[in-house]
C-alpha positions as CSV (number, residue, x, y, z in Angstrom):
1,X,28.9,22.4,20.6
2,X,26.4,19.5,19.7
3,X,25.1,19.5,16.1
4,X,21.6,18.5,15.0
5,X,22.6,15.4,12.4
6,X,19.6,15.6,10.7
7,X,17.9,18.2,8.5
8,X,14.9,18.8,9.9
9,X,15.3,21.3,12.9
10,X,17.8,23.2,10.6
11,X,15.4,23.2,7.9
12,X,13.0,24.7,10.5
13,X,14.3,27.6,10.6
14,X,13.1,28.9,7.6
15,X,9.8,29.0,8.7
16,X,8.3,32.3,10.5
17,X,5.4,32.2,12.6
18,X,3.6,34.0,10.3
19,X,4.3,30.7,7.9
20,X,2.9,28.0,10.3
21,X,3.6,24.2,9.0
22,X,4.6,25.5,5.7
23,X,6.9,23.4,4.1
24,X,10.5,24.7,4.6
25,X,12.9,25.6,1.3
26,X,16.3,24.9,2.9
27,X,18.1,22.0,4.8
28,X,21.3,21.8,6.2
29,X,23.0,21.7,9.9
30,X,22.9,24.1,12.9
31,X,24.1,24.0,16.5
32,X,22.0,24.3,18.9
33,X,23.6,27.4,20.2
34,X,21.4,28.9,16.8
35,X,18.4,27.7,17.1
36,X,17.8,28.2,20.5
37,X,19.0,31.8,20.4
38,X,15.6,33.4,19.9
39,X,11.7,33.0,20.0
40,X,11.7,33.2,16.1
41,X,13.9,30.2,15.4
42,X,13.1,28.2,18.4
43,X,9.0,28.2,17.3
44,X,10.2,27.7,13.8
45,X,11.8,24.5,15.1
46,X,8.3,23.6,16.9
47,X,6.3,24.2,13.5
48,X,8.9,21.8,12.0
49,X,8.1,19.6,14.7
50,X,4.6,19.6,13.7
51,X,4.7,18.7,9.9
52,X,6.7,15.9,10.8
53,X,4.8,14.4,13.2
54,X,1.1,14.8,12.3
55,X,1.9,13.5,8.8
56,X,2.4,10.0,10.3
57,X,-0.4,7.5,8.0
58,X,-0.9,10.3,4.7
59,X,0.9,10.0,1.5
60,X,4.3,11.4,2.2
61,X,4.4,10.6,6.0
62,X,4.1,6.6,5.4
63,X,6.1,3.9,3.8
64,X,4.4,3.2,0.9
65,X,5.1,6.4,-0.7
66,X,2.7,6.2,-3.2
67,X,-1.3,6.2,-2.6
68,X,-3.5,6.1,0.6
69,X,-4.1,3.5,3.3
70,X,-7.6,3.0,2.0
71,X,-6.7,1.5,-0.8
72,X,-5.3,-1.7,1.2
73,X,-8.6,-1.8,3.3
74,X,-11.0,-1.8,0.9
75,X,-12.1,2.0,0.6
76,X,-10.3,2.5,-2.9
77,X,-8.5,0.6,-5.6
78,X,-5.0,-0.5,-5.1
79,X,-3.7,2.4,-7.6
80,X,-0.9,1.7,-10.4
81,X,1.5,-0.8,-10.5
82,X,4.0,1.6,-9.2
83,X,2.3,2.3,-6.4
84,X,3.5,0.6,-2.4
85,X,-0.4,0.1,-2.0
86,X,-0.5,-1.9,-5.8
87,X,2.2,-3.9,-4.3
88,X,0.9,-5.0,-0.9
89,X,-2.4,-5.6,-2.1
90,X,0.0,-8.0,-4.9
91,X,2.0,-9.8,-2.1
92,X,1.7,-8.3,1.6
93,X,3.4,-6.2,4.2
94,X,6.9,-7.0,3.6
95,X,10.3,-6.6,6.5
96,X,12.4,-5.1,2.9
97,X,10.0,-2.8,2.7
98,X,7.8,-1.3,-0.8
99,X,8.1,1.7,-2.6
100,X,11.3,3.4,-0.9
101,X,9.6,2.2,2.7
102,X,11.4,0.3,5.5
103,X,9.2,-2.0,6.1
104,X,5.2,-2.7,5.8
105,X,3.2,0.2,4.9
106,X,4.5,2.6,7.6
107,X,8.4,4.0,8.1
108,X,9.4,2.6,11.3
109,X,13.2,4.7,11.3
110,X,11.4,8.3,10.5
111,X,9.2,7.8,13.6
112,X,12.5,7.5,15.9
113,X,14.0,10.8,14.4
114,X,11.2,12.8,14.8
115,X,10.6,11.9,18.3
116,X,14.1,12.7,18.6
117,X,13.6,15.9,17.3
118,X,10.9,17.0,19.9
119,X,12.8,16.2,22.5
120,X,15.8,18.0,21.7
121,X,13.5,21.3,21.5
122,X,11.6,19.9,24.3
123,X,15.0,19.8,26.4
124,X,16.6,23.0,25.1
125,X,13.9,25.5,25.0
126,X,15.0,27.0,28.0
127,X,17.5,28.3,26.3
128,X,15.5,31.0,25.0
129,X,15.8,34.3,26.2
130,X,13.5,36.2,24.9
131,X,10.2,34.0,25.6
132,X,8.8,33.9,29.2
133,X,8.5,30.7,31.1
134,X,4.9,30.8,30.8
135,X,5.5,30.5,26.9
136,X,8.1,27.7,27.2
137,X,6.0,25.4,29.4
138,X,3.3,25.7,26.6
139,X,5.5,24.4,23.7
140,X,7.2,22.0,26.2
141,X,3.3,20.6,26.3
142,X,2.7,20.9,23.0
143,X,6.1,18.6,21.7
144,X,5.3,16.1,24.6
145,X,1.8,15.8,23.0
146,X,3.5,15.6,19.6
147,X,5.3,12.5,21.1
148,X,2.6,11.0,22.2
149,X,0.6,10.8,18.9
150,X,4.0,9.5,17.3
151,X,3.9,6.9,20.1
152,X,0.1,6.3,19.5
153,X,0.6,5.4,16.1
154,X,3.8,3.0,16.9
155,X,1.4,1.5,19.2
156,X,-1.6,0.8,16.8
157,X,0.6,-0.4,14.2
158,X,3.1,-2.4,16.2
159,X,2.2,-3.0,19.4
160,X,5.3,-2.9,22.2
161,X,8.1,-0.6,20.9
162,X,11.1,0.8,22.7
163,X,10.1,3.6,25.4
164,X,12.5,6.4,24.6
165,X,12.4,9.2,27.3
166,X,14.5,11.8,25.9
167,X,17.3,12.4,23.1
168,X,19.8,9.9,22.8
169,X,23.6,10.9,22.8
170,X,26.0,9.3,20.9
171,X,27.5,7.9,24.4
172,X,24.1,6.8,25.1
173,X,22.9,3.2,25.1
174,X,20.9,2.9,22.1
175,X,20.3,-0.9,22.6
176,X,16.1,-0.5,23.9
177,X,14.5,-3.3,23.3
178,X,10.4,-3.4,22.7
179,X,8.4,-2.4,25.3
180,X,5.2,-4.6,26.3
181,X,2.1,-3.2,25.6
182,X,1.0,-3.3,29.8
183,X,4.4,-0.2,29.9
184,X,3.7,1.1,26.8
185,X,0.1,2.2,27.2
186,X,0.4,4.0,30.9
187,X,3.8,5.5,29.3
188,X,1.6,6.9,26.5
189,X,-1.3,8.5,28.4
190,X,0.9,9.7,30.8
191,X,2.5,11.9,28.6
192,X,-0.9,12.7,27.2
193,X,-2.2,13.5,31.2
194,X,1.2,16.0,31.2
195,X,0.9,17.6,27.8
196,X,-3.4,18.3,29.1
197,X,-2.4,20.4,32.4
198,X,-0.1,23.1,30.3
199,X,-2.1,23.2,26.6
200,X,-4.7,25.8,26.5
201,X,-7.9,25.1,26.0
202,X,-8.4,26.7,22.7
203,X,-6.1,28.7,20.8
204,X,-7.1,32.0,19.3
205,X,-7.5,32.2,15.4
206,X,-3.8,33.0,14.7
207,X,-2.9,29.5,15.8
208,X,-5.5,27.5,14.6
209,X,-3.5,23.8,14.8
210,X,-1.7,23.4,17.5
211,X,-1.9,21.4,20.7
212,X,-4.6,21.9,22.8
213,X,-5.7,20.2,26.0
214,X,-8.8,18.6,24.0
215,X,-6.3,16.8,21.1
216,X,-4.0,15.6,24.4
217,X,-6.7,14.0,25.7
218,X,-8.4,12.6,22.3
219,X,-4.8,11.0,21.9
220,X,-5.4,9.9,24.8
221,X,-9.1,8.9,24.2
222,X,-8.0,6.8,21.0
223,X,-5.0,5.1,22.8
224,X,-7.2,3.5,25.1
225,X,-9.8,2.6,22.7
226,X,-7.3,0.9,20.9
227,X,-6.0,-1.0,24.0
228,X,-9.7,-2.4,24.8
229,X,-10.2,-3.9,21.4
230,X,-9.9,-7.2,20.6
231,X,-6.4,-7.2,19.5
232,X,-4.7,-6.2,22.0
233,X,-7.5,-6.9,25.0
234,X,-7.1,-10.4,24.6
235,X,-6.1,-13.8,26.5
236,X,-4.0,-15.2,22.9
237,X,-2.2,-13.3,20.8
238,X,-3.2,-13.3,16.9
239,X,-0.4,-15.1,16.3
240,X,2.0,-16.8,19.0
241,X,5.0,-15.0,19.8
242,X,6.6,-17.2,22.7
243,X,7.7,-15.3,25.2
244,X,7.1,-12.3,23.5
245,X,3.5,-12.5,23.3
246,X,3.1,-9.8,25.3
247,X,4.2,-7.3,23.1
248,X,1.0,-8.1,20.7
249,X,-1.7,-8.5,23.4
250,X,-2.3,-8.0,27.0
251,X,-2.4,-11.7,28.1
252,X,-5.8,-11.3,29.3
253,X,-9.2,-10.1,28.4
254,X,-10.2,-7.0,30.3
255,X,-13.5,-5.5,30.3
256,X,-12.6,-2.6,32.6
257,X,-10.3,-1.2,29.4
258,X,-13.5,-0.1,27.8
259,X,-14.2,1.3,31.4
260,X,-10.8,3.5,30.8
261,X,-11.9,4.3,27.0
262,X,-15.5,5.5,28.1
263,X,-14.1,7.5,30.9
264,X,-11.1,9.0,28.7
265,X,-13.7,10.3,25.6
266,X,-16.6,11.5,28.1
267,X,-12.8,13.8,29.0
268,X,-12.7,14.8,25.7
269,X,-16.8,15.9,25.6
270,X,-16.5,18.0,28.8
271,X,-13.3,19.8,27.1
272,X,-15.2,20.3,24.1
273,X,-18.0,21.8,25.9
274,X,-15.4,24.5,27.5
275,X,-14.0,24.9,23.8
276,X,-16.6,25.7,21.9
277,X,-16.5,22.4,19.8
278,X,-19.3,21.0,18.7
279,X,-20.9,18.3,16.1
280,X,-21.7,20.2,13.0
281,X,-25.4,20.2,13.0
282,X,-27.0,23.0,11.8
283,X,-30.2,20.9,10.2
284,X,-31.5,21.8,14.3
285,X,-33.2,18.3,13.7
286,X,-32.4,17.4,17.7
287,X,-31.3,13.8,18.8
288,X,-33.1,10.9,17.6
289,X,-34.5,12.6,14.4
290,X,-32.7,13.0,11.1
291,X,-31.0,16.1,9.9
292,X,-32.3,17.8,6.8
293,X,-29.3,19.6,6.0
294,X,-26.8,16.3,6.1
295,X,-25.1,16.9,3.1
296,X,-24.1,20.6,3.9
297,X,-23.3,19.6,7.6
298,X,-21.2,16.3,7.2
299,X,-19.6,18.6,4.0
300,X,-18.6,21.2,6.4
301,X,-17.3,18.9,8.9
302,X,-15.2,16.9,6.4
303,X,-14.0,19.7,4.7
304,X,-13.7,23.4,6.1
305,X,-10.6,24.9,7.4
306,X,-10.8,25.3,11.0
307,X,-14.8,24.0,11.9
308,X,-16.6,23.5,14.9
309,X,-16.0,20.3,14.8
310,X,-12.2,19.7,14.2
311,X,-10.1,18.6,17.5
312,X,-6.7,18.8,15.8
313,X,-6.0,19.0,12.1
314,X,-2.8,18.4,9.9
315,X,-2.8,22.3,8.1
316,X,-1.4,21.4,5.0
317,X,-2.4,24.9,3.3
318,X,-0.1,25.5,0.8
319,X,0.6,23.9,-2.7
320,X,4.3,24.0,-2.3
321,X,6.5,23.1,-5.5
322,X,9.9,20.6,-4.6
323,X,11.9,18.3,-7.8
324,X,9.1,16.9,-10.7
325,X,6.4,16.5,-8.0
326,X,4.6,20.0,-8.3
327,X,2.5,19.8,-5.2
328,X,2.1,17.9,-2.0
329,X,1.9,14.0,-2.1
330,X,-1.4,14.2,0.1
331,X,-3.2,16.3,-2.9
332,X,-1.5,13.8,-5.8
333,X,-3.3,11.0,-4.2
334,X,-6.4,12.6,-2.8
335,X,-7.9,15.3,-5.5
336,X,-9.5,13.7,-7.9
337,X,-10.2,16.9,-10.0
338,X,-10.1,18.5,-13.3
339,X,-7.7,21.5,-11.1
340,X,-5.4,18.4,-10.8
341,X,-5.1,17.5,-14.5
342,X,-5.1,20.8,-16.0
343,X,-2.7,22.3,-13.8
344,X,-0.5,20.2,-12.9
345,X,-0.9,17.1,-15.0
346,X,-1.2,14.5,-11.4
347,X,-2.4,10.9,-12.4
348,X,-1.3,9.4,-8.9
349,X,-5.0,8.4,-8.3
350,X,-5.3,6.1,-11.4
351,X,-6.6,2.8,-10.6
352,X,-8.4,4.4,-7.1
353,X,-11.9,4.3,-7.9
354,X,-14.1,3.7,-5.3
355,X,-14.4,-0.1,-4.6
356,X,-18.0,-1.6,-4.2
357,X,-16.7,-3.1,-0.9
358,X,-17.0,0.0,0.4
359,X,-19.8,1.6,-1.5
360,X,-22.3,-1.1,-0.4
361,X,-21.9,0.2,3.4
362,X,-23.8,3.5,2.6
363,X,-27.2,2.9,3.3
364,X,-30.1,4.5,1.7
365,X,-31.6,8.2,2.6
366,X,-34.4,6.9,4.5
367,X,-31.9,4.0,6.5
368,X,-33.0,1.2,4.3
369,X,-30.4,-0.9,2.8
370,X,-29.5,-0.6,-1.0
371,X,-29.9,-3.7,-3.3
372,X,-26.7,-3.3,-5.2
373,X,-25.8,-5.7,-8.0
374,X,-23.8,-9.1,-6.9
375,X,-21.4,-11.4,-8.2
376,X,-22.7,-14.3,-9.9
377,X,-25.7,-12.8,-11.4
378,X,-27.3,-13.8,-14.7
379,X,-28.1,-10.7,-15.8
380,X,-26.2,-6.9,-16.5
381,X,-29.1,-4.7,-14.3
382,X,-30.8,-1.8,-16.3
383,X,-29.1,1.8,-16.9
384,X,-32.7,3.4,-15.1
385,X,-31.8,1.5,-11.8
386,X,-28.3,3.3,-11.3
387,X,-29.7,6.4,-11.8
388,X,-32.5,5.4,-9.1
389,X,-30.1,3.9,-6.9
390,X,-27.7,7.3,-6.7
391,X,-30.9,9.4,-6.3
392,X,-32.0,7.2,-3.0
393,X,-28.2,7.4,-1.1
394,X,-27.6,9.0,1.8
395,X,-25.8,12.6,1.9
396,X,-22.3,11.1,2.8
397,X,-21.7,9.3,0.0
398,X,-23.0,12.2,-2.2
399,X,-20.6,14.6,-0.6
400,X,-17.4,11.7,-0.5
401,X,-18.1,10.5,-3.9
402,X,-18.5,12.1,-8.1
403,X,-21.1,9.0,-9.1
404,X,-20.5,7.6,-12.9
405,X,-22.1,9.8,-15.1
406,X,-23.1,12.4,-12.4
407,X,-22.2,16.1,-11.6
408,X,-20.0,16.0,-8.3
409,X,-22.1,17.5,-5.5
410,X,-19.6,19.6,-3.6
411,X,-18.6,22.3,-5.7
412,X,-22.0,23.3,-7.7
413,X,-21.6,25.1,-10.9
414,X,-17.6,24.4,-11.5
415,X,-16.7,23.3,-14.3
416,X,-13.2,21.3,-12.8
417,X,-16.0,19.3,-10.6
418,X,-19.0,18.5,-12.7
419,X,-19.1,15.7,-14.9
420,X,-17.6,17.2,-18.0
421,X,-14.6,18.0,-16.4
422,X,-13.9,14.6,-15.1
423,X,-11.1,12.7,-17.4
424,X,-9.0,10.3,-15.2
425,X,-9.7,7.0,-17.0
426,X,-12.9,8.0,-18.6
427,X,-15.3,6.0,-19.0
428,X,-15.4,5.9,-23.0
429,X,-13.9,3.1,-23.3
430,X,-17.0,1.4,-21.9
431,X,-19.2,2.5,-24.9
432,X,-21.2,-0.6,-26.5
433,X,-19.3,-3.0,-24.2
434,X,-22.1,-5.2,-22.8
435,X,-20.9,-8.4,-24.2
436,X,-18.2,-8.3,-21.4
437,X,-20.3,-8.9,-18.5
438,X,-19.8,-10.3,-16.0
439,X,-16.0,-9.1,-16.6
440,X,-14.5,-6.5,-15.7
441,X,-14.3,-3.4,-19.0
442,X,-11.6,-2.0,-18.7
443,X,-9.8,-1.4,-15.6
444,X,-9.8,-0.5,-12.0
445,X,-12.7,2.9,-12.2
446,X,-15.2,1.6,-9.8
447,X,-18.8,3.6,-9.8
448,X,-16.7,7.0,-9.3
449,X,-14.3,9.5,-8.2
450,X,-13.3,10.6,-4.6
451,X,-14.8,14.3,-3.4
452,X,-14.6,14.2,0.2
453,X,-12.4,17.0,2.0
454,X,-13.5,19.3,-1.1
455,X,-16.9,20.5,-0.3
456,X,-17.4,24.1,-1.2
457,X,-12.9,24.0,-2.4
458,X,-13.5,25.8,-5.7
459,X,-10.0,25.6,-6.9
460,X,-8.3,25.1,-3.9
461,X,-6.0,22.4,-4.3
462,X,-5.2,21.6,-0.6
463,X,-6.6,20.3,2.6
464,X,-6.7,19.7,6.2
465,X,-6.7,16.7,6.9
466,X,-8.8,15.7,10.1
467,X,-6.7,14.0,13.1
468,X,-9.3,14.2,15.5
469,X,-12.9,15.5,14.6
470,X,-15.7,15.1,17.4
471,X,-17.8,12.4,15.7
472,X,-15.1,10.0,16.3
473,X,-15.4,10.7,19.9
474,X,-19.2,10.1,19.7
475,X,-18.4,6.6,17.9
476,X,-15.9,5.8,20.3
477,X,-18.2,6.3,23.4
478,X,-21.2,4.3,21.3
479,X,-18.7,1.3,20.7
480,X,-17.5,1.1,24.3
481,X,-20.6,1.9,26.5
482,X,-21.8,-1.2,23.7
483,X,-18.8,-3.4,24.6
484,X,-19.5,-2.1,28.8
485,X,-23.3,-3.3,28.5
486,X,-24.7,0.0,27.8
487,X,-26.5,-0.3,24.8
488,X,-28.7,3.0,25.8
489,X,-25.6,5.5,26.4
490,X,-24.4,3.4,22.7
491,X,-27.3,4.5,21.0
492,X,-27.5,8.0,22.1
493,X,-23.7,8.5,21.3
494,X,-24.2,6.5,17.6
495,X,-27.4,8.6,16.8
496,X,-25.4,11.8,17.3
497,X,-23.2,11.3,14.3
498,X,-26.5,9.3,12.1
499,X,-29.0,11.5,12.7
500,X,-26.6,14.2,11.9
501,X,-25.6,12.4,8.4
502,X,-29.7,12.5,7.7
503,X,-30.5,9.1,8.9
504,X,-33.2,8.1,11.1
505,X,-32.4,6.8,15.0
506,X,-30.9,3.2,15.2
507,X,-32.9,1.5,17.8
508,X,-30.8,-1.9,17.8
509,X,-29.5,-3.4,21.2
510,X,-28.2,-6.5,20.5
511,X,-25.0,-5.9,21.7
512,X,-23.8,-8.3,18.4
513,X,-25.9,-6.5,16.0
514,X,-24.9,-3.3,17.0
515,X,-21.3,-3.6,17.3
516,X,-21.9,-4.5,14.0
517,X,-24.2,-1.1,13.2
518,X,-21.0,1.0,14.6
519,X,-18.1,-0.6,12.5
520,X,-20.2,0.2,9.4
521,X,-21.2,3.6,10.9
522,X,-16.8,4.4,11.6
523,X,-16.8,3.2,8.1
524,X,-18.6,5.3,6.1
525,X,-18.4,8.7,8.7
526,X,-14.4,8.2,8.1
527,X,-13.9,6.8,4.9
528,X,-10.6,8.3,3.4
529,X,-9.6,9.7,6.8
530,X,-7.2,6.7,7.4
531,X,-9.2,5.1,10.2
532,X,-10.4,1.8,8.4
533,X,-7.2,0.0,7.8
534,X,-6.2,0.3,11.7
535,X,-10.1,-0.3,13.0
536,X,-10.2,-3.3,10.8
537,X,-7.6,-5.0,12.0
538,X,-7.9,-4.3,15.8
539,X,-11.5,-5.1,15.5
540,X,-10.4,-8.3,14.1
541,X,-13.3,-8.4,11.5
542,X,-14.3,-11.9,10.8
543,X,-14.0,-10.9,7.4
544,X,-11.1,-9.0,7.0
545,X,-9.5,-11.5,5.0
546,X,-12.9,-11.3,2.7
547,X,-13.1,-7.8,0.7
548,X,-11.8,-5.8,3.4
549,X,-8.0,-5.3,3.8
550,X,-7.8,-8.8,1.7
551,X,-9.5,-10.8,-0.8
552,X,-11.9,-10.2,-3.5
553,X,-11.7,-6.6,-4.5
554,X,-15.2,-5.2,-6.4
555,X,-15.8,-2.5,-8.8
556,X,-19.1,-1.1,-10.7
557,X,-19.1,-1.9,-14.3
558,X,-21.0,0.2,-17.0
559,X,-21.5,-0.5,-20.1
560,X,-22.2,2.6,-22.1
561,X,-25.0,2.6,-25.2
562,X,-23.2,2.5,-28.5
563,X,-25.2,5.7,-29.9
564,X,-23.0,8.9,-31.9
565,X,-24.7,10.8,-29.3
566,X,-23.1,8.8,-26.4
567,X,-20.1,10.6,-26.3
568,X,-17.6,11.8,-24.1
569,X,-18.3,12.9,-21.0
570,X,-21.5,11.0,-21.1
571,X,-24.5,11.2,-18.8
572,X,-26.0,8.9,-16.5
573,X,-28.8,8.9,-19.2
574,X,-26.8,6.9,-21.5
575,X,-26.0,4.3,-19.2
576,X,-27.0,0.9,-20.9
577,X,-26.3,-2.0,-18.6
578,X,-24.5,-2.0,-15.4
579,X,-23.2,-4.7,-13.0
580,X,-21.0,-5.6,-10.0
581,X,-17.2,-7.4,-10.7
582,X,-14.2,-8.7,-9.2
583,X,-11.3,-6.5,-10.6
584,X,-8.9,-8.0,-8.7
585,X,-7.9,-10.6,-5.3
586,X,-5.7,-8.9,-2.4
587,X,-3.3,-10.4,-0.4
588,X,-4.0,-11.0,3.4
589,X,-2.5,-12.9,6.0
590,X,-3.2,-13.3,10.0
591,X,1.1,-11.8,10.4
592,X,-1.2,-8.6,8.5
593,X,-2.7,-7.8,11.9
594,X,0.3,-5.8,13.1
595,X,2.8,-4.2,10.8
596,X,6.6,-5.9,10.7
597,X,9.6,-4.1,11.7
598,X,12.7,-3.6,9.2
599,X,14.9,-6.5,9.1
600,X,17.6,-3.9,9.2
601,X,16.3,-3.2,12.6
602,X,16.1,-7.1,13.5
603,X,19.6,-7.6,12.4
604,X,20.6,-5.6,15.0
605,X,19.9,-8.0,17.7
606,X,17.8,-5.7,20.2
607,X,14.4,-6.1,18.3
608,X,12.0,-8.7,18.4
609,X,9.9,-9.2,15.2
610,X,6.4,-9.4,15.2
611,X,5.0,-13.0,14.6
612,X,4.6,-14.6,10.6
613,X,7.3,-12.3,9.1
């Protein structure tokens, strides 16, 4: 009788349906004899399935451990000195490993066990009596789509890894080397083209979250996209890796991989048309106008259990207590608010203000750009001009971020959200500090606090976060029909998702210039959602080494009038002098691009390392 040798499919078991992705409370072993006896433990052993693999890039489901991946492409602060993200930003992705991780900022080994584990379900779940075949094809669909979004994510931070087409033995060969990226990518949407033509096309409301056809074929959709950009579409690698370059790049520049990305996300828009998904819009503004009710809208999409416009989601909805950490990793490092504190004293987002790098991509309400302060200047600006500038943004950043001295937006009214209730850092230790400038005051707090994926929460503690939401197809479609030579299918596809965040048309079509528009429109659109450190990097940015995933790191200063009524929390009123400073300088080198593999899987002789490490 073969035994499971890890925990998780044991641990599985716990679960219920009626528990779905809920963390489960016991580990151990189990034949397989057990949990393929019945429906109820074999879809407890799916839902396990699930929270392993769609955690893959948030805190708890990535190397670093500690803090997000925006805060090593500069979205956010690097966090404490304890944190993996403090420490790469400090010295680079690393083959030991940071913060508990195997290696750079992801965990190469737990990828490889849970694709394991889907396939054993995958290739027992015929065991089951009591399910029909019907049923069993499903979840055979859904785990081979699971598999291929583990895949896609070895892919984009990697390149060529082993293909692994079932569960190993312990008689089995285990010595795969890396495959290139020319196997790899076929291998990849052919299991996403096979998991499509059994997933329904929507489930019903009792299984919100699972595979569908649509998040097949946005896996799919984003695999391809991936394999058209410059990175990996390309003639010379990054870096040269000998006779392995083709496990970093294709070997040739390919305009017809855009062809493939276009024609895989126009899939994902006719599905969506058949499953009810739509762009939340509800401002009825129409295409090429701007939507009055942006901040509701882009709040909604961000944020809301279960929208219109989510594709596939990661339900984390429970607040689950393990050990000293009292909730989930994912809230520690991405609620920012006074429910955090009070209740469960978290400070795992100290040092993550919200850098100026990133701020300075939000444009203006009315599309015009924001003068924001710059280095070098001879003068602090005036407290008045913050409090202009934050009245003239656009929605987004209202609804992503609690602005220095301002009530946060998204939750009206609460106490845990306004700007009394906001404690992490403070900002009274900027009172009567204007002799500092152009320093830094006192730390890593930047011009606020983070608020998207909370619009509306109250004093819910946990999210969902977004895998696939349909604006990302919409800028997928408007970067490739760019890079294809379309600049009018661009537009239209771009506008969708800017006009819907309040924004008048873009009428660029300078195919430069706009590619330009569309990285700063991905962005801002999926800032937090851990999109920028990957697009960055397979964009190649020309300054990536420059205030994006490297170099110098900026943060909003204030200095605070030094008045007894100036006190704690203090108003935007009461602002004196502001300004714009370097708070710290992050590491980046061209090896960056890719992530390295663990020298313990180097030093077994059946792994080549990506180039620089």
């Amino acid at each position: 009788m073969k035994k499971f040798i890890t925990i998780f499919l044991a641990a599985g078991l716990a679960c219920s349906c009626n528990l779905f992705l809920e963390k489960p409370d016991t580990t151990g072993t189990v034949d397989q004899e057990a949990v393929f006896s019945s429906e109820k433990n074999a879809r407890a052993a799916l839902m396990t399935c699930y929270r392993l693999v769609l955690r893959h890039g948030w805190p708890g489901g990535m190397g670093i451990g500690h803090s997000t991946l925006g805060a090593i492409s500069g979205e956010v602060g690097r966090g404490s000195n304890w944190h993996g993200s403090y420490k790469i930003a400090q010295m680079g992705l690393s083959v030991e490993g940071v913060d508990g991780s195997d290696a750079g900022a992801d965990h190469y080994g737990n990828s490889w066990t849970y694709i394991r584990e889907c396939y054993i379900v995958r290739e027992n779940i015929d065991k089951v009596k009591d399910m029909s075949q019907e049923q069993k094809d499903v979840i055979k669909a859904e785990l081979t789509a699971l598999i291929a979004y583990r895949y896609m994510g070895l892919m984009i931070r990697y390149g060529g890894v082993p293909i692994v087409k079932g569960s190993f033995s312990a008689s089995d060969d285990l010595s795969a080397g890396r495959a290139p990226l020319s196997e790899l990518v076929p291998f990849i949407t052919g299991l996403c083209d096979e998991a499509a033509a059994k997933l329904p096309v929507r489930w019903d409301a009792a299984n919100t979250g699972r595979m569908t056809k649509g998040a097949a074929l946005a896996i799919k959709a984003r695999v391809l996209l991936f394999a058209a950009r410059p990175l990996f579409n390309s003639a010379t690698p990054y870096l040269d890796n000998g006779e392995h370059n083709d496990l970093i790049c294709f070997g040739n520049e390919d305009i017809e991989r855009w062809k493939a990305a276009i024609d895989a996300n126009e899939a994902v828009l006719s599905w969506a048309v058949d499953a009810g998904v739509e762009l939340v819009n509800t401002g009825g503004a129409g295409e090429g106008r701007a939507n009055p009710k942006a901040f509701d809208d882009y709040g909604r999409a961000t944020s809301v259990p279960s929208n219109e416009e989510i594709i596939l989601a990661y339900k984390l909805n429970d607040a689950f207590k393990y050990g000293y950490n009292p909730i989930d990793p994912i809230v520690n490092f991405i609620n920012c608010s006074r429910y955090m504190i009070n209740s469960y004293n978290r400070f795992d987002t100290d040092g993550s203000g919200i850098l100026t790098n990133h701020l300075e991509k939000y444009w203006a309400a009315d599309g015009s750009e924001i003068a924001w302060p710059k280095i070098g200047e001879s003068m602090p600006h005036p407290g008045s001009e913050w409090i202009a500038k934050v009245g003239s943004i656009e929605a987004r950043a209202r609804a992503d971020i609690k602005f220095g001295g301002f009530d946060s937006e998204n939750n009206p009214g609460d106490y845990r959200w306004q700007n009394a209730g906001w404690e992490r850092g403070g900002y009274a230790a900027d009172k009567g500090k204007g002799s500092v400038f152009p320093n830094p005051i006192n730390g890593e707090r930047g011009c606020g606090e983070r608020t998207k994926f909370y619009y509306h929460a109250g004093s819910r503690l946990w999210f969902e976060p977004p895998l696939f939401r349909l604006a990302e197809t919409h800028l997928n479609l408007a970067e490739a029909y760019n890079e294809y030579g379309n600049s009018t299918e661009a537009l239209r596809h771009l506008n969708k998702v800017h006009n819907r965040a309040g924004l008048p048309a873009v009428t660029e079509t300078d195919q430069e210039k706009l590619r330009a528009i569309i990285q700063r429109e991905c962005a801002v659109e999926f800032f937090q959602e851990n999109h920028r450190y990957f697009d960055a990097k397979h964009w190649k940015l020309p300054d990536i080494a420059d205030g994006v995933c490297g170099g110098p790191m900026r943060m909003l200063q204030f200095n605070i009038k030094n008045e007894d009524t100036a006190t704690w929390p203090y108003a935007a009123r009461w602002i004196d002098t502001w300004w714009d400073s370097v708070v710290y300088e992050s590491f980046w080198n061209n090896a960056m691009y890719l992530e390295p593999f663990p020298q313990t899987e180097i030093n077994k002789g059946t792994t080549t390392q990506n180039p620089g490490y």
